[in-house]
N, C-alpha and C positions, 0 to 999 in steps of 0.2 A: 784738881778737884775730882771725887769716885761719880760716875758716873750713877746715876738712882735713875729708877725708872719711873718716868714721867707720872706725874699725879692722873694725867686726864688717862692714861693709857692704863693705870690698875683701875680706870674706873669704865674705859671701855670695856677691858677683861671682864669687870664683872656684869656689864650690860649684857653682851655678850653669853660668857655663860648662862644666864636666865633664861636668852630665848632658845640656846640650845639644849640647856634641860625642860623647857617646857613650863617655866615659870611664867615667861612670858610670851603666850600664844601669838600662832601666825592673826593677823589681823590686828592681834590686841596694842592697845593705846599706852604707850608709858605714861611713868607721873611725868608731867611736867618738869620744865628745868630750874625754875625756884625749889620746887619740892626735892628734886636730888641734889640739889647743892645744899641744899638744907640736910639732908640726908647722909651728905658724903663731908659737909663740912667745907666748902670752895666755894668761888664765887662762880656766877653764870658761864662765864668765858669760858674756865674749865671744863665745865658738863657740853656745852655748846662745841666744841673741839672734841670733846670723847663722843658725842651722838654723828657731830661731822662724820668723821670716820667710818663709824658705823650704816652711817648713808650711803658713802661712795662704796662701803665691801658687800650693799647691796641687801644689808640682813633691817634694816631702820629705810623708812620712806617719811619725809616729811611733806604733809599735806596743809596747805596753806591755810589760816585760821580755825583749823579745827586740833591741830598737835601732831604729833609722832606717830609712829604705828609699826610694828612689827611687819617686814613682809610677808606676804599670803606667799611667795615661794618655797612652797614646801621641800620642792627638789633641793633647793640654794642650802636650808635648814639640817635635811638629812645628807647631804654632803659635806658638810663644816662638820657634822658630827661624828660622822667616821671619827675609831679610835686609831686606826690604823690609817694617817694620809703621808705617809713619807718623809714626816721631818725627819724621822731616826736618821734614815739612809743619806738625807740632806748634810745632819749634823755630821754625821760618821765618815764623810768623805773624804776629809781631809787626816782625820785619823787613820784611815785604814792604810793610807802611804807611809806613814810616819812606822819607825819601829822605836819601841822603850825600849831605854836603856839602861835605866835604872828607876824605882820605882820605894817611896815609904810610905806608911802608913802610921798616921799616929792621932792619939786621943788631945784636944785640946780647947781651952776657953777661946771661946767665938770674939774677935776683934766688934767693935762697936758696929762698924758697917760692913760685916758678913753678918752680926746678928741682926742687924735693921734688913735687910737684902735678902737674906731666909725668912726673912717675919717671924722670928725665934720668939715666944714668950719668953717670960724673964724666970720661970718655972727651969729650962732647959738651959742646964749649965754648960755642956759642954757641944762641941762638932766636930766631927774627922774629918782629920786634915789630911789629902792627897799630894806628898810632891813627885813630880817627875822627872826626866831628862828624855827625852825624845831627836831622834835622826830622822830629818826629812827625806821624803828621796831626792831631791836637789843635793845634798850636801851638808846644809847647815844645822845645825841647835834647836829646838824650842825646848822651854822652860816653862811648864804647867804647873799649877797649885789649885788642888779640887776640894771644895767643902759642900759636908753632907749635915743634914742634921746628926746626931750622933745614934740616935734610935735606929737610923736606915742605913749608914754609915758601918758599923758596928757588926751588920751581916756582910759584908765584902769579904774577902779569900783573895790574900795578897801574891799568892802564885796567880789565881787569875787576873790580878790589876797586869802582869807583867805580859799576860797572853793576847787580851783582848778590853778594845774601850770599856771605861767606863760605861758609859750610854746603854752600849750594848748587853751588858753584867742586870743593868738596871731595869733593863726591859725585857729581856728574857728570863733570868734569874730571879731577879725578885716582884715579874711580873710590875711591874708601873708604866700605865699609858702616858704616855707625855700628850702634852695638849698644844704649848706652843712655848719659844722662849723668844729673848730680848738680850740679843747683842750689840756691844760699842765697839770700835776701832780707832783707837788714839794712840797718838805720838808720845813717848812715855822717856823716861830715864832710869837704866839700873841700879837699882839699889846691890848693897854689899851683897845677898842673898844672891838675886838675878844673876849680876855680872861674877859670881866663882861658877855658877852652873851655865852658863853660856860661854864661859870663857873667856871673857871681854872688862878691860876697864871701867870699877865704878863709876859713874856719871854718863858712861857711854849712851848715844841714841838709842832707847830701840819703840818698838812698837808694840802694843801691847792690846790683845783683846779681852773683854769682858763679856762673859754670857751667863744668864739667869736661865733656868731650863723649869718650866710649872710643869706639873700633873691636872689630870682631869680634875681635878677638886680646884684646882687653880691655886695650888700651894705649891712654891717654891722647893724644890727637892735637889738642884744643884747650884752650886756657884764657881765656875769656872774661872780662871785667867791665864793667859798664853801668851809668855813674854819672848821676840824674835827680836835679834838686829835688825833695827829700820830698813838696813841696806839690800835686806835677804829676804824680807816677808813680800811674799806674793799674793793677791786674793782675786780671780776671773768670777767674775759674775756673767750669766745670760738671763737676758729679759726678756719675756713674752706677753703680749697682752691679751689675757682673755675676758670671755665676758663671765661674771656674776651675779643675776638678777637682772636688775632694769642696767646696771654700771659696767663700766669698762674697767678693766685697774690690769696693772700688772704683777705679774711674779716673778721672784728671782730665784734662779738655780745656782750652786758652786759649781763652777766645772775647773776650779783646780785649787 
């Protein structure tokens, strides 16, 4: 099954963005949660799991019979806002070990769920398609396939797909703030495609990741996936707990 990203979580996103552009002020009272699930079209549970969230990252305080409320943490507000908080560097860590090894670039109609997963209107016929082959410095293979819409797509420079990330092309070059993204890690199988570019038996294990990359507008601008042999993919994560407002939560770093 493709992994889609949770109903409750594009509707945290867009909670979220409102109070960091100032739609919805520190103090101020959301609608209610009949009123946005009315809104968003879900039932309570839904909205009730995307305000949760929001409570524990410290940005939503719920006050006992009177509703929601935006927190009076202004500091907590103008630091979520920062354009610049390090996911680049976060994202780009694992690519900056990796060298390509070969690299295409081509014009193509969007599969059903890259175009559901870009939020593509049905206006935009086509996206650029990224394939890659990358050497890890372990030793092994990865197989990337990158889709852009084709409008953002279409300014890339295929000598620099071969020099430096994507990511980085994206943010420096064509200037786009990323805001935040949404990655899976599942146990996959290769198809004919994967397994001639990894060098491995069709049907072999391997593992496979997905990631969604927004912009400040909170529109999808990449769609990634990274297929390794199960037996080879390594991911070190470090947790740290810091505090957020009135909440505790943690953060996670790559560190390999």
């Amino acid at each position: 099954m493709e992994p889609i990203l949770p109903i409750y979580h594009q509707i945290r996103r867009y909670i979220k963005n409102e109070i960091l552009d100032k739609a919805y002020e520190a103090k101020h009272q959301i609608p209610p949660e009949n009123e946005l699930a009315k809104q968003f079209k879900v039932n309570r549970i839904t909205i009730r799991q995307a305000i949760s969230s929001l409570v524990d990252e410290g940005l939503l305080t719920r006050v006992r019979g009177k509703g929601t409320f935006v927190t009076h943490d202004q500091a907590l507000i103008q630091k979520m806002s920062l354009k610049n908080i390090g996911m680049t560097s976060e994202l780009l860590l694992p690519l900056k070990r990796s060298k390509t090894l070969s690299v295409c670039l081509e014009k193509i109609e969007p599969p059903p769920v890259v175009r559901e997963k870009l939020e593509l209107p049905k206006r935009e016929k086509y996206v650029t398609k990224i394939v890659r082959d990358r050497l890890v410095p372990e030793g092994f293979r990865a197989f990337t396939i990158n889709y852009l819409p084709y409008a953002l797509g279409r300014q890339l420079d295929l000598e620099e797909l071969k020099k430096r990330p994507l990511l980085l092309i994206l943010e420096e070059d064509l200037k786009i703030n990323f805001s935040e993204a949404f990655q899976t890690i599942q146990a996959s199988f290769a198809d004919a495609e994967a397994a001639e570019h990894l060098g491995i038996p069709p049907g072999s294990q391997t593992l496979l990741t997905e990631r969604i990359v927004y912009a400040e507008n909170s529109k999808p601008v990449e769609m990634v996936r990274t297929i390794y042999e199960a037996d080879q993919y390594k991911c070190c994560l470090s947790l740290k707990k810091i505090k957020m407002g009135s909440a505790n939560t943690w953060v996670c770093q790559i560190t390999k």
